[in-house]
C-alpha positions in Angstrom: 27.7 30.8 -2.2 30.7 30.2 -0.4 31.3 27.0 1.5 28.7 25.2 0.0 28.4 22.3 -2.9 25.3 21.1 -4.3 24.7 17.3 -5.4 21.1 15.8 -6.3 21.7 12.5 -3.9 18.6 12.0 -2.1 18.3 13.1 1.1 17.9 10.3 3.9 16.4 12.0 7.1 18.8 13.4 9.4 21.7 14.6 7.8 25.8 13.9 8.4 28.0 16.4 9.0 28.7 16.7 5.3 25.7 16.4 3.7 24.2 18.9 1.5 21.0 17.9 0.2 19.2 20.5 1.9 20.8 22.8 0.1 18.6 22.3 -3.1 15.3 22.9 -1.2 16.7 26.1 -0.3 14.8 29.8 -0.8 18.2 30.7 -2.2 18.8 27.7 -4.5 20.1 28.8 -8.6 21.1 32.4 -7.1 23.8 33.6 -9.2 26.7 33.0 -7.2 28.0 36.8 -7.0 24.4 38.2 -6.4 23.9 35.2 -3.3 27.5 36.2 -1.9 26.4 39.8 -2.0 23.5 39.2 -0.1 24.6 36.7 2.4 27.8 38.1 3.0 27.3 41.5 3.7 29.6 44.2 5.8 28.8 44.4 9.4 27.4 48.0 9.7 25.5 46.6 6.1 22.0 46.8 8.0 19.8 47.2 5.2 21.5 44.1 3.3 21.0 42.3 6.5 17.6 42.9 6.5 17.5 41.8 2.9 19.2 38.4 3.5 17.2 37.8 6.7 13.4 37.9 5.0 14.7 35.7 2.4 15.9 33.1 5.2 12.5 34.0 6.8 10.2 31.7 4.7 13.3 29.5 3.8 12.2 25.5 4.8 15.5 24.0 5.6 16.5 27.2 7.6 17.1 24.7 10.6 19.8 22.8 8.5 21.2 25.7 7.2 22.2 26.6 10.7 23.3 23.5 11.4 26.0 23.4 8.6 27.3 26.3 9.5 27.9 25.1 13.2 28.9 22.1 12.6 31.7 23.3 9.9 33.0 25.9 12.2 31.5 28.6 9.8 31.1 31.9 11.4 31.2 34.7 8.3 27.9 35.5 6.4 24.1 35.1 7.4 23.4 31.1 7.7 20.0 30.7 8.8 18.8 33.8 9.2 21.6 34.7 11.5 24.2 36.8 11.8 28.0 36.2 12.7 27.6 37.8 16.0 24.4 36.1 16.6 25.7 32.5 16.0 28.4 33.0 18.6 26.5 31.6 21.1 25.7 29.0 19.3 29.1 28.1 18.4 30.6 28.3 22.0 27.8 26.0 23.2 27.6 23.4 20.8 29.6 20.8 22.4 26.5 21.2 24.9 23.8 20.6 22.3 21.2 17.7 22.9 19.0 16.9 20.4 17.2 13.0 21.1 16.6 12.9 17.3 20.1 12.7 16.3 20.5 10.0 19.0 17.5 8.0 17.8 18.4 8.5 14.2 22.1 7.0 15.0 20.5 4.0 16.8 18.1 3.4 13.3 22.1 3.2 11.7 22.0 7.0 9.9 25.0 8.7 9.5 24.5 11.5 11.9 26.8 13.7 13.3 27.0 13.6 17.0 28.1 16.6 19.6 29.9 15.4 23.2 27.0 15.3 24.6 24.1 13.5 22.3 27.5 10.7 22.3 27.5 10.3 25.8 23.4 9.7 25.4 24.5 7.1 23.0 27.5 4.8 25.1 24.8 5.0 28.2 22.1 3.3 25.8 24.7 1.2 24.1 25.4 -0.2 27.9 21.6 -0.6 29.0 20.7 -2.6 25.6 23.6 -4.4 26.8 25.5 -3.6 23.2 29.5 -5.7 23.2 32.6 -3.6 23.0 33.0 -4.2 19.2 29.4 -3.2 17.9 30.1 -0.1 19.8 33.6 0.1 18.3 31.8 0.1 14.9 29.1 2.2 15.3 31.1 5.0 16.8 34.4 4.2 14.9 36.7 3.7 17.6 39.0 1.0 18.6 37.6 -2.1 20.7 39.6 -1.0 23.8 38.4 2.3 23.7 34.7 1.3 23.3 35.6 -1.0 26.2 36.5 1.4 28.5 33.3 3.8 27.9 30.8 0.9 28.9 32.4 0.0 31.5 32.3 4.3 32.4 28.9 3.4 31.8 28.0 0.7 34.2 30.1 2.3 37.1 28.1 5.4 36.4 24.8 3.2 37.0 26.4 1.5 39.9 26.9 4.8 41.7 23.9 6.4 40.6 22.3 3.2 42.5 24.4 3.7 45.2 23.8 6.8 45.9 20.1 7.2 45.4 19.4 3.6 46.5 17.5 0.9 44.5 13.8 -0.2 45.4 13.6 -3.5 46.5 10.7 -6.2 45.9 8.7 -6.7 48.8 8.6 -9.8 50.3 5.7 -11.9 49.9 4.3 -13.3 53.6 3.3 -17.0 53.5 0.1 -18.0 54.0 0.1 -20.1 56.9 -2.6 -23.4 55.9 -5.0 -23.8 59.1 -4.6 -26.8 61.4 -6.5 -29.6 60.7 -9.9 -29.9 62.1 -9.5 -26.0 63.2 -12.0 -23.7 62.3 -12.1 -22.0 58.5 -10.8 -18.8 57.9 -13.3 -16.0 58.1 -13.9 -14.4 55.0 -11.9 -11.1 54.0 -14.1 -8.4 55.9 -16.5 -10.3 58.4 -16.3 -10.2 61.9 -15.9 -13.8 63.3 -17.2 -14.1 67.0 -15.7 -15.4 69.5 -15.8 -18.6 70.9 -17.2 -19.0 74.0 -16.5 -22.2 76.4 -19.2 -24.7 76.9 -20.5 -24.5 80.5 -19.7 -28.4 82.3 -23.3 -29.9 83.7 -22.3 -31.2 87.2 -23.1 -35.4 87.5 -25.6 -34.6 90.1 -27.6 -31.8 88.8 -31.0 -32.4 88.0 -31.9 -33.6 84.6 -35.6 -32.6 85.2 -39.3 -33.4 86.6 -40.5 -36.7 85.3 -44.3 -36.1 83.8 
């Protein structure tokens, strides 16, 4: 099949840009190569070889990363993944715009993985909040330490003016418990009704302090 080279290295979860160990799990794996580039290469108007080379893709379990391949590697003649040329257009056009939070994950557990614009921006804004140094992002993205300088510090005024703009919550403040005055009386217990003090009434010198038996 055209474009592709087979190896037996084993595969290690999400796959580079070059890696073809999917290919050997593939529905068309030990095709002779003129009968696979027959099928997957077909003429446009070719409709009944297209159907042909579309139900063998249909059952195929690495159809995903044939796909892949051919987006990543700019390949846009033959059936990849059950799809056509004009059917991968689309795909092709937007994959600059492709986000997939496995590849991301996978590049933080230190995989080779091939990264679009956007699932690398994911990665310099994670870099900055687990508060990663220029050079380990200068490694891990295989850039110069300037460079990886300059996108954290994109990063943090990015956060800055996120915050900015839709404002931080603050703590709220704790009120101080004001201790009572000494000799007062003792706080009332959270939901009882204290009554109210009423003032003693003064007994005049010269009232009457009763009948004598």
């Amino acid at each position: 099949m055209r474009h592709i080279t087979t190896h037996d290295a084993p595969a290690t979860g999400l796959r580079s840009i070059g890696d073809t160990n999917w290919h050997t799990q593939g529905a068309c794996h030990g095709m002779d190569v003129e009968d696979a580039d027959a099928v997957f290469f077909p003429l446009p108007r070719d409709h009944e070889a297209i159907a042909e080379a579309k139900e063998l893709c249909g059952w195929c379990p690495v159809r995903s990363d044939c796909l892949n391949f051919a987006l990543e590697n700019v390949l846009k003649e033959g059936i990849w993944g059950g799809l056509t040329e004009a059917e991968r257009r689309p795909w092709h056009d937007a994959l600059h715009q492709r986000l997939d939070y496995r590849r991301v994950t996978s590049f933080f557990l230190g995989r080779d993985v091939h990264l679009t614009e956007a699932e690398r921006q994911v990665v310099i804004d994670h870099a900055y909040v687990r508060g990663w140094r220029p050079d380990r992002l200068a490694t891990a993205l295989q850039i110069s330490h300037k460079h990886a300088r300059d996108l954290l510090r994109q990063a943090a005024n990015k956060v800055f003016d996120r915050d900015r703009t839709y404002g931080v919550p603050r703590p709220k403040k704790k009120r101080k418990k004001t201790a009572p005055a000494a000799g007062g009386p003792a706080p009332a217990a959270p939901g009882t009704q204290q009554p109210a003090a009423r003032p003693a009434a003064s007994t005049p010198a010269h009232a009457s302090l009763g009948k004598a038996a």
